[in-house]
C-alpha positions as a LaTeX table, in Angstrom:
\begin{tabular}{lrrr}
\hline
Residue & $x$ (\AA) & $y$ (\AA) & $z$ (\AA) \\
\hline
Unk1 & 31.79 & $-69.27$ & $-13.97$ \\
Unk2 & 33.88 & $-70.74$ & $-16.79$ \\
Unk3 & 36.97 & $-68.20$ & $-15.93$ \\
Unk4 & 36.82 & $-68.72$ & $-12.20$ \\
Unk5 & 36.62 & $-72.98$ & $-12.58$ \\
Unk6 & 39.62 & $-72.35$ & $-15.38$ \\
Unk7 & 41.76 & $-70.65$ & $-12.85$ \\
Unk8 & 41.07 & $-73.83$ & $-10.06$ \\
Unk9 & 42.08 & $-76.54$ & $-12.51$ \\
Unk10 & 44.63 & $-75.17$ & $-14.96$ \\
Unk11 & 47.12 & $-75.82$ & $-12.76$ \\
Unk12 & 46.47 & $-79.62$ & $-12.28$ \\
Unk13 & 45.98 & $-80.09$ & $-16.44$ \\
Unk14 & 42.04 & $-80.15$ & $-16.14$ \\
Unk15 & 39.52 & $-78.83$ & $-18.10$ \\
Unk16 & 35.85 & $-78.85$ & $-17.02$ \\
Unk17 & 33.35 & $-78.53$ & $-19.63$ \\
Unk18 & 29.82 & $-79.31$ & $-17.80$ \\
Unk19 & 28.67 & $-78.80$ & $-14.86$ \\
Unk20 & 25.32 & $-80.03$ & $-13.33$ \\
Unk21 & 23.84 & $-77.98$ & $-10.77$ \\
Unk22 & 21.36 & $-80.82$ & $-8.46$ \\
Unk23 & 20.17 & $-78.98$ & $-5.79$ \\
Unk24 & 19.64 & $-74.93$ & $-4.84$ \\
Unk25 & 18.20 & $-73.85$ & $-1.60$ \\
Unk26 & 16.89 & $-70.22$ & $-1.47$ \\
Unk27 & 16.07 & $-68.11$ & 1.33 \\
Unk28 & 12.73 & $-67.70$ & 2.18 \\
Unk29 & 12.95 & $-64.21$ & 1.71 \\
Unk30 & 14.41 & $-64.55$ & $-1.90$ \\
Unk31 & 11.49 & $-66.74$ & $-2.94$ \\
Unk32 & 8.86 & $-64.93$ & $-1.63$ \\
Unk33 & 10.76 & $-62.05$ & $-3.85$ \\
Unk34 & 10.64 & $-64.01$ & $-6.41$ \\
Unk35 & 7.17 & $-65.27$ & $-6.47$ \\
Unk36 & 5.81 & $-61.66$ & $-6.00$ \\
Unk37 & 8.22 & $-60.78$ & $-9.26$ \\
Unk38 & 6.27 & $-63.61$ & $-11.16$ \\
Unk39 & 2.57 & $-63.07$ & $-9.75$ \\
Unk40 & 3.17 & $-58.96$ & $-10.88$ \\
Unk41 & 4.73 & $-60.33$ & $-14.34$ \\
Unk42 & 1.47 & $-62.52$ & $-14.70$ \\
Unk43 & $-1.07$ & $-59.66$ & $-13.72$ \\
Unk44 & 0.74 & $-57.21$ & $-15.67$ \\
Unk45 & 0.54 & $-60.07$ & $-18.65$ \\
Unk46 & $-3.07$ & $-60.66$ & $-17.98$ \\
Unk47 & $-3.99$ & $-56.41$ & $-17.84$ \\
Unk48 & $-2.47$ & $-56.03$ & $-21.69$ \\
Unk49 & $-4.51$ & $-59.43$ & $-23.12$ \\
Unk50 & $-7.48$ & $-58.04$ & $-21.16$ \\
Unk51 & $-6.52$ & $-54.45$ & $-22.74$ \\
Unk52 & $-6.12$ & $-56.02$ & $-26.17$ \\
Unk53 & $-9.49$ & $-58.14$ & $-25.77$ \\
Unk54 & $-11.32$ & $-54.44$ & $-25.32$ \\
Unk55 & $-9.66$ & $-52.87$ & $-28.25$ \\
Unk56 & $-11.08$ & $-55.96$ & $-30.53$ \\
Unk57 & $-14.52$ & $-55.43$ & $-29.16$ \\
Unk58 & $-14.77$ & $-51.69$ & $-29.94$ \\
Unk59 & $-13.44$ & $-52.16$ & $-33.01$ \\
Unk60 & $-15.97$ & $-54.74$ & $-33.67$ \\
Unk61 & $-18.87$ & $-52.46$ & $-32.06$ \\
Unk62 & $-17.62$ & $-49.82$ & $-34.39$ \\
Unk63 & $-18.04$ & $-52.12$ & $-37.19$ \\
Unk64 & $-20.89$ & $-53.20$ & $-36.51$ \\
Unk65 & $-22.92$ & $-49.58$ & $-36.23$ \\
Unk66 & $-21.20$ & $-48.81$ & $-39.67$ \\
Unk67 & $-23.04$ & $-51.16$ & $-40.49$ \\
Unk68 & $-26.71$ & $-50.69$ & $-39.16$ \\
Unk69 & $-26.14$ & $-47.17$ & $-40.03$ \\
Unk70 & $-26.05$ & $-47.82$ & $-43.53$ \\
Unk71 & $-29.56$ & $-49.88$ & $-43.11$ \\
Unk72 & $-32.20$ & $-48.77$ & $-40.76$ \\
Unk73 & $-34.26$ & $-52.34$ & $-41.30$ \\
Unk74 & $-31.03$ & $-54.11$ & $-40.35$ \\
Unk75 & $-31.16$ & $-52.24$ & $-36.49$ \\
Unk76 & $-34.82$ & $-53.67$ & $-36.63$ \\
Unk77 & $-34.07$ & $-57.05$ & $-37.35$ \\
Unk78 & $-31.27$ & $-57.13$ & $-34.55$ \\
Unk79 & $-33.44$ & $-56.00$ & $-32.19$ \\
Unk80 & $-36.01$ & $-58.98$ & $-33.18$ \\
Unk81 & $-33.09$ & $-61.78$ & $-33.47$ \\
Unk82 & $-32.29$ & $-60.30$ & $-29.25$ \\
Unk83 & $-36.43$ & $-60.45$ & $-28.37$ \\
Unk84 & $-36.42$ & $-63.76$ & $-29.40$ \\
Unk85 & $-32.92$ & $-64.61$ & $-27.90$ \\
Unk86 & $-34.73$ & $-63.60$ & $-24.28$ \\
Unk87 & $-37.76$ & $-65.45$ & $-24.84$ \\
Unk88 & $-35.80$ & $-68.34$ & $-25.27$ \\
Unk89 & $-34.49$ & $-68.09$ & $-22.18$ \\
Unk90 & $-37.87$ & $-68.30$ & $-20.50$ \\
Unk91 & $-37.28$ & $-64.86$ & $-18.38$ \\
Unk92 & $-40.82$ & $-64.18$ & $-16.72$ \\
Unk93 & $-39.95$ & $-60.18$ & $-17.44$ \\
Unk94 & $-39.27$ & $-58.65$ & $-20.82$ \\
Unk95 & $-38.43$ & $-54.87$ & $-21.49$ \\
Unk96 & $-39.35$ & $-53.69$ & $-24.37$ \\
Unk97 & $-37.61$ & $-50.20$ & $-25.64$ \\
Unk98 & $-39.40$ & $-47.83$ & $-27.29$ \\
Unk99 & $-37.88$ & $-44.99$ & $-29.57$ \\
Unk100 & $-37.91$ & $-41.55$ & $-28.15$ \\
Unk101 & $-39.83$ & $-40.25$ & $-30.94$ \\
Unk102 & $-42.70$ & $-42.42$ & $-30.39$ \\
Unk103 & $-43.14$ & $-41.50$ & $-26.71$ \\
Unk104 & $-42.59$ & $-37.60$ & $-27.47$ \\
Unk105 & $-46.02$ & $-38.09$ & $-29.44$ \\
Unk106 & $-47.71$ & $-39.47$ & $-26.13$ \\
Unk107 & $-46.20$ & $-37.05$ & $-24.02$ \\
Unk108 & $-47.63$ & $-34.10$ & $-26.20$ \\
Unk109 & $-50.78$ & $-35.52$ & $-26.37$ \\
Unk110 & $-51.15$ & $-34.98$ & $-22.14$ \\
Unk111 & $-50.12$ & $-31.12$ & $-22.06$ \\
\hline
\end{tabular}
């Protein structure tokens, strides 16, 4: 831009150091271009933070059964601190799991 305004006013002993652009129209075509360019840069933004959000979770989830792993009581005591997290809640309906072992004894018992 600098080289083609340098070629209009050498001749008359001018030099033009700024100019101010005040008002652009686009096509309607261009900035519906443009805005679908933006709205895929935003998505494709929002998919890598979402991405990144998921990797921090399973590395926290990994964490975390480290460790319970290392003490049994600890899984016990989580599962207590959520019971009491749902009763707070005042749900009419609460599920309680039982270990697999413990129902293997019932089912035995019937055959």
């Amino acid at each position: 831009m600098q080289k083609t305004l340098d070629e209009a006013t050498d001749p008359w002993g001018i030099k033009v150091e700024c100019v101010e652009i005040k008002d652009v129209k686009l096509p309607q075509q261009l900035q519906r271009a443009m805005a679908a360019e933006a709205e895929a840069s935003r998505e494709a933004r929002a998919k890598i933070i979402a991405a990144e959000g998921e990797m921090k979770a399973s590395r926290a989830l990994k964490e975390a059964s480290l460790v319970l792993a290392e003490a049994p009581s600890a899984l016990q005591l989580r599962y207590l601190q959520t019971l009491n997290t749902i009763a707070a809640e005042k749900n009419s309906t609460i599920i309680f799991p039982l270990p697999i072992d413990t129902m293997q004894s019932f089912m035995q018992r019937k055959l």
